[in-house]
PDB file of N, H, CA, C and O in Angstrom:
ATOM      1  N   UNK A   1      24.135  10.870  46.192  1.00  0.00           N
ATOM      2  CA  UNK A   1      25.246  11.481  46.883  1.00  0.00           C
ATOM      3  C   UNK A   1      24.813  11.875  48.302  1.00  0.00           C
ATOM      4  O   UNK A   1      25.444  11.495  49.289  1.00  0.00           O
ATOM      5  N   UNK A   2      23.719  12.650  48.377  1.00  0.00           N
ATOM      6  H   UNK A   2      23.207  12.959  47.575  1.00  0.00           H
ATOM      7  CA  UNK A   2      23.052  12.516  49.607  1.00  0.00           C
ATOM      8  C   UNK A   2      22.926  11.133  50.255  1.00  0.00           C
ATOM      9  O   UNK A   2      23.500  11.326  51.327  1.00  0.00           O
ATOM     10  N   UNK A   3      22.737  10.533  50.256  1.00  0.00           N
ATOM     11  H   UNK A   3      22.271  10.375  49.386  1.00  0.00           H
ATOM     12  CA  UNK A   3      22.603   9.424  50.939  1.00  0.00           C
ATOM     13  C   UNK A   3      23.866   8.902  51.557  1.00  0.00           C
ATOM     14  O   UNK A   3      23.899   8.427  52.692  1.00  0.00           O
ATOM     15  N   UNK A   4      25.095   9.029  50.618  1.00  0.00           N
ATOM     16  H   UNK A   4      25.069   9.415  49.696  1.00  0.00           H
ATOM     17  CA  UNK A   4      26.248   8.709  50.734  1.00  0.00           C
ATOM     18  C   UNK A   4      26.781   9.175  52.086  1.00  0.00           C
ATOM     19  O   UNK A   4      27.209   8.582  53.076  1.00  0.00           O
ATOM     20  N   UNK A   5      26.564  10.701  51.702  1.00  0.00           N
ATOM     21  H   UNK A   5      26.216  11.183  50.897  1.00  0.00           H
ATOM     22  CA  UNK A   5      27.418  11.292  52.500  1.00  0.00           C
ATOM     23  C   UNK A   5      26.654  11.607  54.017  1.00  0.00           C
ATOM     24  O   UNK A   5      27.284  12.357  54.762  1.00  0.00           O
ATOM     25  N   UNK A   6      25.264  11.049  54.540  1.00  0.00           N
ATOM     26  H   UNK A   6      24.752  10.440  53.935  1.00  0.00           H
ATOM     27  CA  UNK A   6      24.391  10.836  55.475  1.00  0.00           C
ATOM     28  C   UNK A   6      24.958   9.952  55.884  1.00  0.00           C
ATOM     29  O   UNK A   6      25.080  10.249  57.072  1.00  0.00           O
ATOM     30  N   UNK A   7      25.562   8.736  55.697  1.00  0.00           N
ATOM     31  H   UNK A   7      25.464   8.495  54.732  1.00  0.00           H
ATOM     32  CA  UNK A   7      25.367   7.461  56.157  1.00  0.00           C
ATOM     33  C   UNK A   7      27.060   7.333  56.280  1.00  0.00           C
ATOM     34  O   UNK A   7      27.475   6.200  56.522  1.00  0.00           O
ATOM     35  N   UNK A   8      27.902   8.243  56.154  1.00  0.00           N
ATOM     36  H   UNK A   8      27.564   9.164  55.957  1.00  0.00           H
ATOM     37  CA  UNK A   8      29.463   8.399  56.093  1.00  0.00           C
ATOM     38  C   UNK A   8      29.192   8.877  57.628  1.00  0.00           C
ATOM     39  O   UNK A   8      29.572   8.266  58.627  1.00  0.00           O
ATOM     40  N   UNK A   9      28.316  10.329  57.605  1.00  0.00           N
ATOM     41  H   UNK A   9      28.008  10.826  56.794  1.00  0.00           H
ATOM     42  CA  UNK A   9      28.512  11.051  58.729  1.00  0.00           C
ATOM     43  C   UNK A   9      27.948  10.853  59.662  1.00  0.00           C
ATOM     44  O   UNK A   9      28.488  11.391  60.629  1.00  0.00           O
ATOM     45  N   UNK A  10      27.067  10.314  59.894  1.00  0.00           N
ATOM     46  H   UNK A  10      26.628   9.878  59.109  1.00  0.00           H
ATOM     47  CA  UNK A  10      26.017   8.629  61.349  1.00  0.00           C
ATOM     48  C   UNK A  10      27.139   7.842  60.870  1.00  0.00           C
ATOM     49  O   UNK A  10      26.599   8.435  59.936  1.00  0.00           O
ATOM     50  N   UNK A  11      28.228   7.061  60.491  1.00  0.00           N
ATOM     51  H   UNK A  11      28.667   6.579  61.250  1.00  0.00           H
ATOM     52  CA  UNK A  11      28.959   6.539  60.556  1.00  0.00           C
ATOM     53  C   UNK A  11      30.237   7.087  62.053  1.00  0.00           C
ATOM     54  O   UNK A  11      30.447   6.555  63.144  1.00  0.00           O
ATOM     55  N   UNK A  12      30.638   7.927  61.616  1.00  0.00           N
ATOM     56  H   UNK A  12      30.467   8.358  60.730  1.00  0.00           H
ATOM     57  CA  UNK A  12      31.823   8.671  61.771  1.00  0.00           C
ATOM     58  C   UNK A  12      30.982   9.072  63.172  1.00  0.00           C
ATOM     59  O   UNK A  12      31.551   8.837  64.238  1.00  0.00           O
ATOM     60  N   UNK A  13      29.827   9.588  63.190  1.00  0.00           N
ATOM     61  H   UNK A  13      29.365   9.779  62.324  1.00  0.00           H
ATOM     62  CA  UNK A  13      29.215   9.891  64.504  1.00  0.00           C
ATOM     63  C   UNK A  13      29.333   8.876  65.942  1.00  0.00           C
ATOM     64  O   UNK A  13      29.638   9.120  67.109  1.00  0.00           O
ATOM     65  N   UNK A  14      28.898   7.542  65.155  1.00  0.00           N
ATOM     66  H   UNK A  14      28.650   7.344  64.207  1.00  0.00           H
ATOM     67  CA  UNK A  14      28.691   6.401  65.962  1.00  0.00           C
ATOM     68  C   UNK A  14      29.879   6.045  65.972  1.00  0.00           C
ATOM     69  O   UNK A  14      29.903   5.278  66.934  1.00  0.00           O
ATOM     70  N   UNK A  15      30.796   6.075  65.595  1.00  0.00           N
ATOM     71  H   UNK A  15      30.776   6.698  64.813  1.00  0.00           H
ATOM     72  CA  UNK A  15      32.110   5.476  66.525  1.00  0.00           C
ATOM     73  C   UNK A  15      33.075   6.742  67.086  1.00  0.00           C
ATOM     74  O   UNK A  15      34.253   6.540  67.379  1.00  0.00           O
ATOM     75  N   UNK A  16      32.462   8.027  67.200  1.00  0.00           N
ATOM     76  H   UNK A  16      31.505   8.191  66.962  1.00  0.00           H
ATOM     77  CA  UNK A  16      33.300   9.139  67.621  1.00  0.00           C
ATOM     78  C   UNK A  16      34.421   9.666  67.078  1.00  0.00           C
ATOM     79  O   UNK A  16      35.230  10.146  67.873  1.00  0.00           O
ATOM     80  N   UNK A  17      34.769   9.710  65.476  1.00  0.00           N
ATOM     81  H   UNK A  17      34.112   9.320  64.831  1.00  0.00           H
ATOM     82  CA  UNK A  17      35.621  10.032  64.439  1.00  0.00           C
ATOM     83  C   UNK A  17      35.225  11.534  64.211  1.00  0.00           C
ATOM     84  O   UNK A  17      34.049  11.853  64.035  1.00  0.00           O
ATOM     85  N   UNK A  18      35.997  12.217  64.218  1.00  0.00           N
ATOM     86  H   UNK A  18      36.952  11.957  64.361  1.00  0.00           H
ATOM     87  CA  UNK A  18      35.869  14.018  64.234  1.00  0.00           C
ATOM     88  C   UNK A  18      36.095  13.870  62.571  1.00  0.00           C
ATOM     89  O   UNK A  18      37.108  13.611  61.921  1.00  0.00           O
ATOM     90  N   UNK A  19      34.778  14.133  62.189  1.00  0.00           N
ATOM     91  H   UNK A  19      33.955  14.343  62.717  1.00  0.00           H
ATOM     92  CA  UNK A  19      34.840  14.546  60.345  1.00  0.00           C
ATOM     93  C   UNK A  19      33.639  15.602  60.289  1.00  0.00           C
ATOM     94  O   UNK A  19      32.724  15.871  61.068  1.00  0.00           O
ATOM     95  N   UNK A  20      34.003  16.052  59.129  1.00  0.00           N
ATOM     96  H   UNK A  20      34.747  15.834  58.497  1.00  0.00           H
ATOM     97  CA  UNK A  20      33.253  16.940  58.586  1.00  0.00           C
ATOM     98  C   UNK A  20      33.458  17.351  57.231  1.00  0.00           C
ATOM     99  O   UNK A  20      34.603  17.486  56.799  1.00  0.00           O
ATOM    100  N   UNK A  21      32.365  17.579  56.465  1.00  0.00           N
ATOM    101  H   UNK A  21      31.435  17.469  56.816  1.00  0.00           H
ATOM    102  CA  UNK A  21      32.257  17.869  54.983  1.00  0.00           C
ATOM    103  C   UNK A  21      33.177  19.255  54.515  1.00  0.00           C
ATOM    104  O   UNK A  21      33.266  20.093  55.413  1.00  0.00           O
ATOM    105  N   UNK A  22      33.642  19.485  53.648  1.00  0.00           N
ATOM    106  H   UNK A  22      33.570  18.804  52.919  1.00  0.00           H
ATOM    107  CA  UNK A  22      33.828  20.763  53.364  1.00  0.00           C
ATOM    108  C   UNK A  22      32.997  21.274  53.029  1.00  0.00           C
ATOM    109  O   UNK A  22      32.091  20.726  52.401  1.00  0.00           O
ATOM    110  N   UNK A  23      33.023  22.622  53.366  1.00  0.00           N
ATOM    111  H   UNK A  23      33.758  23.067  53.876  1.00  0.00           H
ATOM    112  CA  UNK A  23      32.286  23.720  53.375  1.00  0.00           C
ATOM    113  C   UNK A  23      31.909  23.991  51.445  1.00  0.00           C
ATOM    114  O   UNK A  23      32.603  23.651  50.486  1.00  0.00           O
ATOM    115  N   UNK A  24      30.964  24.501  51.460  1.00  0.00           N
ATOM    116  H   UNK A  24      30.400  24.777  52.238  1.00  0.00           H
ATOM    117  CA  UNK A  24      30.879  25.325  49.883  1.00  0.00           C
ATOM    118  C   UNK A  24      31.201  23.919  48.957  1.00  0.00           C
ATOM    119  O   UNK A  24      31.395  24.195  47.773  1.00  0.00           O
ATOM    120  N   UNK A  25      31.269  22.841  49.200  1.00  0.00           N
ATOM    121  H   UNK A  25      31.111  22.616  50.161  1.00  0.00           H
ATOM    122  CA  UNK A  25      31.969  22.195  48.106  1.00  0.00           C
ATOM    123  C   UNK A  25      30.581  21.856  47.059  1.00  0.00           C
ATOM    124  O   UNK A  25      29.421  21.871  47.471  1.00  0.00           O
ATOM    125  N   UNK A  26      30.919  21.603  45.864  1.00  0.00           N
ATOM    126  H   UNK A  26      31.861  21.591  45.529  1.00  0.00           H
ATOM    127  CA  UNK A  26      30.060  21.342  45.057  1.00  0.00           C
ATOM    128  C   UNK A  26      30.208  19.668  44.632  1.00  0.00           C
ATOM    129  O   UNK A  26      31.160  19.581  43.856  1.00  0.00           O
ATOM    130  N   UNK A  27      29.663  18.482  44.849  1.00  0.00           N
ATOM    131  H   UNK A  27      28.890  18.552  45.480  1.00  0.00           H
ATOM    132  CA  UNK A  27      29.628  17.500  44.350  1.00  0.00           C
ATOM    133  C   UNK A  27      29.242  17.330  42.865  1.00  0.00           C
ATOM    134  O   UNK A  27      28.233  17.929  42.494  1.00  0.00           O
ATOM    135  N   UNK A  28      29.811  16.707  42.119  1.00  0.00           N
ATOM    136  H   UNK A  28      30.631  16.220  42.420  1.00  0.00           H
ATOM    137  CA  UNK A  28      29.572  16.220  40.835  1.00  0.00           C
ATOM    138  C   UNK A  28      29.732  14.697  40.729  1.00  0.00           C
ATOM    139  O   UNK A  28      30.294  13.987  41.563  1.00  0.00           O
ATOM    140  N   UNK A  29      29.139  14.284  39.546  1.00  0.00           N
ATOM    141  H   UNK A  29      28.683  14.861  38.869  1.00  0.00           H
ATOM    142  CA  UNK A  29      29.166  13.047  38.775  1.00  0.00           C
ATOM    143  C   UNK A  29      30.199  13.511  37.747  1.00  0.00           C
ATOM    144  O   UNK A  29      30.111  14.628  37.237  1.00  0.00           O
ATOM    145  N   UNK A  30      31.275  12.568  37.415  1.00  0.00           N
ATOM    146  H   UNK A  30      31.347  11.661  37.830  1.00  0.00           H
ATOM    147  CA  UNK A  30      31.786  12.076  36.614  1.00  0.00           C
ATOM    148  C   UNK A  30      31.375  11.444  35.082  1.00  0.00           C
ATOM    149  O   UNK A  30      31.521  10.237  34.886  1.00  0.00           O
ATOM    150  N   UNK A  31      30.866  12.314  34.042  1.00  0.00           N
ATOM    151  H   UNK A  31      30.748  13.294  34.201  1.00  0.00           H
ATOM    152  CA  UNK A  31      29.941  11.694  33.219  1.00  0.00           C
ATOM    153  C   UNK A  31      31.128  10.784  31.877  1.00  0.00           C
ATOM    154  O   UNK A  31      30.835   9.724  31.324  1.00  0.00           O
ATOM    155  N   UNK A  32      32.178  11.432  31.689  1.00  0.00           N
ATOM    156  H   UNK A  32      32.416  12.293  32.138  1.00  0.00           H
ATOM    157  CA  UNK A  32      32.902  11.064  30.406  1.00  0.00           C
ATOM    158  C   UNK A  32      34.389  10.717  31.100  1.00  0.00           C
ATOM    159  O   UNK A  32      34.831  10.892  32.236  1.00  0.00           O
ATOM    160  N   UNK A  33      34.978  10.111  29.810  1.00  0.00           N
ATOM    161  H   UNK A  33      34.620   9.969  28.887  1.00  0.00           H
ATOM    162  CA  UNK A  33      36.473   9.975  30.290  1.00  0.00           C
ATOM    163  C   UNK A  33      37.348  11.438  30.076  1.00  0.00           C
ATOM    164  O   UNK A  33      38.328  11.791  30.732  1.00  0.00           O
ATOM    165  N   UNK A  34      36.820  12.025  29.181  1.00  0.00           N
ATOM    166  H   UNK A  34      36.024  11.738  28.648  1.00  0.00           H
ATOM    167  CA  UNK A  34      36.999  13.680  28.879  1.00  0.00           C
ATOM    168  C   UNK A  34      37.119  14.160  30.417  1.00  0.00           C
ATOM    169  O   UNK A  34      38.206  14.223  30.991  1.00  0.00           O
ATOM    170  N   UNK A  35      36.214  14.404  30.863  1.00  0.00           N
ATOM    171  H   UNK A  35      35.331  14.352  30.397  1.00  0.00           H
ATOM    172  CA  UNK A  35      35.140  15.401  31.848  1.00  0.00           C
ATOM    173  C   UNK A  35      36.599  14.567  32.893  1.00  0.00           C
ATOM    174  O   UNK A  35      37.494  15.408  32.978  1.00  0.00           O
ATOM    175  N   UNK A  36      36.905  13.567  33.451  1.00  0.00           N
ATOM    176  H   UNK A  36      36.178  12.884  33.382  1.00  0.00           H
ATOM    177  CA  UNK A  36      37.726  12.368  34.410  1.00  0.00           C
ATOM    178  C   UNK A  36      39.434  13.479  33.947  1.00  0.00           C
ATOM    179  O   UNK A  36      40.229  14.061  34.685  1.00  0.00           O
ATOM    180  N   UNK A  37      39.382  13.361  32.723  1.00  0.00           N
ATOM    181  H   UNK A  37      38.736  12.888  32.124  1.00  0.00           H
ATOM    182  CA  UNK A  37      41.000  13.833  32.138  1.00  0.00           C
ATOM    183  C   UNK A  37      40.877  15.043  32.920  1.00  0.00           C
ATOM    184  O   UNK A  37      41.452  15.104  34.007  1.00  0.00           O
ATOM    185  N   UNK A  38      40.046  16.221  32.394  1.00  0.00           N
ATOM    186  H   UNK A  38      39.579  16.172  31.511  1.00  0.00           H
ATOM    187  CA  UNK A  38      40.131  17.894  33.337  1.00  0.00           C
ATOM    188  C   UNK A  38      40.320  17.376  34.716  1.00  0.00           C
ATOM    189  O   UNK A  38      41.418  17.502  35.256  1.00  0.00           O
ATOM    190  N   UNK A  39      39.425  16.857  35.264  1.00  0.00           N
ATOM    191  H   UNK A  39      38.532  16.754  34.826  1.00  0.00           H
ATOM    192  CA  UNK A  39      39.050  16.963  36.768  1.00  0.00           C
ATOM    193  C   UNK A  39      40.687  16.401  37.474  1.00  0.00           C
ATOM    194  O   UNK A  39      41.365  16.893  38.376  1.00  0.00           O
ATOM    195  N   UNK A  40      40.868  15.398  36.763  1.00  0.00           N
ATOM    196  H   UNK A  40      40.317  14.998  36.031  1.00  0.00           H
ATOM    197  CA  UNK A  40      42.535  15.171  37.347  1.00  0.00           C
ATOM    198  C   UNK A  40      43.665  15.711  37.229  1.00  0.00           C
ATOM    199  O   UNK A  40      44.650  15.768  37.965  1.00  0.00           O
ATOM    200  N   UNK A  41      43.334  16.250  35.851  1.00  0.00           N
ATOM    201  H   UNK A  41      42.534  16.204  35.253  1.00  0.00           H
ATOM    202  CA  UNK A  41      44.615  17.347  35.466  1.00  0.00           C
ATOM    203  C   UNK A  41      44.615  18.730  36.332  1.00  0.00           C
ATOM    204  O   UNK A  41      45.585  19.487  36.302  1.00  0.00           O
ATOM    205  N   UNK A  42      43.302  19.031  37.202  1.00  0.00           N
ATOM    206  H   UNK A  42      42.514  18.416  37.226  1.00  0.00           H
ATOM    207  CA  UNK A  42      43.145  20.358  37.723  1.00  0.00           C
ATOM    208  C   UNK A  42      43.525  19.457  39.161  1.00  0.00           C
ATOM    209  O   UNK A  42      44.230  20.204  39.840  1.00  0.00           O
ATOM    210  N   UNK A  43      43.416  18.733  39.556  1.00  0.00           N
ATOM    211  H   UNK A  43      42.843  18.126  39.005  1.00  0.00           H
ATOM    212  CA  UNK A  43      43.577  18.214  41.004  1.00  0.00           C
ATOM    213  C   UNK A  43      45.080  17.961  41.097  1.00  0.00           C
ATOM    214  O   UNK A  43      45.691  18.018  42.164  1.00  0.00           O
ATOM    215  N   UNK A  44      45.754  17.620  39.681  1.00  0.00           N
ATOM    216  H   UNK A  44      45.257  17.574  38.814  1.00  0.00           H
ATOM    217  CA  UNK A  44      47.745  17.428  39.922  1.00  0.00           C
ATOM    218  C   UNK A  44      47.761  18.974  39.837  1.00  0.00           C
ATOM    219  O   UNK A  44      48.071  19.344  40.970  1.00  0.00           O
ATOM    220  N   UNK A  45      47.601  19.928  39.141  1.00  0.00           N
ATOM    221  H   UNK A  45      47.350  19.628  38.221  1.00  0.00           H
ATOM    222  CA  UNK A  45      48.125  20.878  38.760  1.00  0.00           C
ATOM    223  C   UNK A  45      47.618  22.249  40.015  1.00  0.00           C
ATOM    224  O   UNK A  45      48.339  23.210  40.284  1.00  0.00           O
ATOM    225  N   UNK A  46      46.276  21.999  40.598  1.00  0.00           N
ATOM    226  H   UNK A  46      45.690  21.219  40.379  1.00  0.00           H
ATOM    227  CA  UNK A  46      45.896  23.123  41.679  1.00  0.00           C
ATOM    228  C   UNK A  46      46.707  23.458  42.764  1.00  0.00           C
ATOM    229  O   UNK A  46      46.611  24.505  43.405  1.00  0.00           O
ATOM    230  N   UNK A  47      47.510  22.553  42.965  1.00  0.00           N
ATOM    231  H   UNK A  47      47.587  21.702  42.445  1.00  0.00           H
ATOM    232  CA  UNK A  47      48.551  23.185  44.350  1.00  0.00           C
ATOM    233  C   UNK A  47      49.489  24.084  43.909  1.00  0.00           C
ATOM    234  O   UNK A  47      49.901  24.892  44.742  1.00  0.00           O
ATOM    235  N   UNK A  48      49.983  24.135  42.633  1.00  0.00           N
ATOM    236  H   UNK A  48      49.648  23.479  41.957  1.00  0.00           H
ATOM    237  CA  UNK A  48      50.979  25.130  42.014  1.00  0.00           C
ATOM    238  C   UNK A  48      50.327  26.178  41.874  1.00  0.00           C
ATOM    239  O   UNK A  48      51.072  26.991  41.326  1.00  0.00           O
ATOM    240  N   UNK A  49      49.434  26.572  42.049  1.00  0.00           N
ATOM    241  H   UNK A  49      48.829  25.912  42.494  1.00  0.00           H
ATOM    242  CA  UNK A  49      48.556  27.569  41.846  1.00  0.00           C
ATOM    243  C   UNK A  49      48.589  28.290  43.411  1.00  0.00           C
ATOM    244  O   UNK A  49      48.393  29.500  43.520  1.00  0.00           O
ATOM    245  N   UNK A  50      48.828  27.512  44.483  1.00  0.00           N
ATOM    246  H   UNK A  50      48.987  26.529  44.395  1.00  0.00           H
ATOM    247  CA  UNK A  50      47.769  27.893  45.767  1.00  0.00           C
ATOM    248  C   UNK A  50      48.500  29.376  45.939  1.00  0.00           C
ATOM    249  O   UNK A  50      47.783  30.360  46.118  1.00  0.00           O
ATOM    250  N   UNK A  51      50.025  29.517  45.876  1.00  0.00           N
ATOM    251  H   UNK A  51      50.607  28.717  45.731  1.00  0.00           H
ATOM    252  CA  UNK A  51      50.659  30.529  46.081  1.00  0.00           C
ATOM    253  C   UNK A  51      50.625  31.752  45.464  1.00  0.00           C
ATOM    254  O   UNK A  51      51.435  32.657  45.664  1.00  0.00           O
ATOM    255  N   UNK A  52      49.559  31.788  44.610  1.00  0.00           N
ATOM    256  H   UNK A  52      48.901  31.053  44.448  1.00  0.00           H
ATOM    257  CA  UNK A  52      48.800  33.339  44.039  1.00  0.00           C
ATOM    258  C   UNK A  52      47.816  33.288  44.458  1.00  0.00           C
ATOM    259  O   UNK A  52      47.311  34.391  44.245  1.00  0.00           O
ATOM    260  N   UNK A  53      46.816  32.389  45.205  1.00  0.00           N
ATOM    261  H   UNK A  53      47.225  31.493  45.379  1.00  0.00           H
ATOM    262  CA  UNK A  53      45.609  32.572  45.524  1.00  0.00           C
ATOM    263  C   UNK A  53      46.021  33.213  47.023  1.00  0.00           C
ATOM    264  O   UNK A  53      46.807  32.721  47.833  1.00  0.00           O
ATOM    265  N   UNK A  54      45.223  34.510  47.155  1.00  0.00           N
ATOM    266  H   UNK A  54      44.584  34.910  46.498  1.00  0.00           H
ATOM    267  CA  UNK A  54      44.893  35.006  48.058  1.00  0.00           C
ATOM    268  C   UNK A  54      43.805  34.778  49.152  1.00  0.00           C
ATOM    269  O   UNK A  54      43.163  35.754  49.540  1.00  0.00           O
ATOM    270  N   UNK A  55      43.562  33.531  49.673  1.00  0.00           N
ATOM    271  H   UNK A  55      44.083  32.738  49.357  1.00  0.00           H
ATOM    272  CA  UNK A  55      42.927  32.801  50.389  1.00  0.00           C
ATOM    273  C   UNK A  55      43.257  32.036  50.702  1.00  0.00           C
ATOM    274  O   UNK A  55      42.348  31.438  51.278  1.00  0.00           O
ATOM    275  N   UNK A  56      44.574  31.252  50.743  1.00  0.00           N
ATOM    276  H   UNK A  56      45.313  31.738  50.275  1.00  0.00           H
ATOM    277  CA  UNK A  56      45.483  31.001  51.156  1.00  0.00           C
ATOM    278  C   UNK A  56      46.639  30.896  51.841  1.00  0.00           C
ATOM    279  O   UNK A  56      47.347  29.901  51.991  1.00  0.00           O
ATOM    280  N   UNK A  57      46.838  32.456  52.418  1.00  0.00           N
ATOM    281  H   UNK A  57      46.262  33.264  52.297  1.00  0.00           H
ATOM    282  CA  UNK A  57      47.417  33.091  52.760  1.00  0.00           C
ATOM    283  C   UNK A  57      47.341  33.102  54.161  1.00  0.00           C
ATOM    284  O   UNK A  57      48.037  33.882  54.810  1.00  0.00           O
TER     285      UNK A  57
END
């Protein structure tokens, strides 16, 4: 993942594309089709949420 995301950002550098990683984020591997089901069901369902999160605001 390191490597990945080195060679995204000397990418994005060398042709002058304004990117940047998010902050705090935690990368994971994908190990099961289980583990794939949560991770998508929390990625449709997290925006209904944003409007009680107080960091958001």
């Amino acid at each position: 993942m390191r490597g990945f995301k080195s060679a995204v950002t000397m990418q994005a550098r060398m042709l002058d594309i304004p990117f940047d990683w998010q902050a705090r984020y935690h990368d994971r591997v994908i190990r099961d089709d289980e583990e794939f089901r949560k991770i998508a069901a929390y990625i449709e369902q997290n925006p209904l949420n944003w409007c009680n999160d107080d960091l958001n605001k």
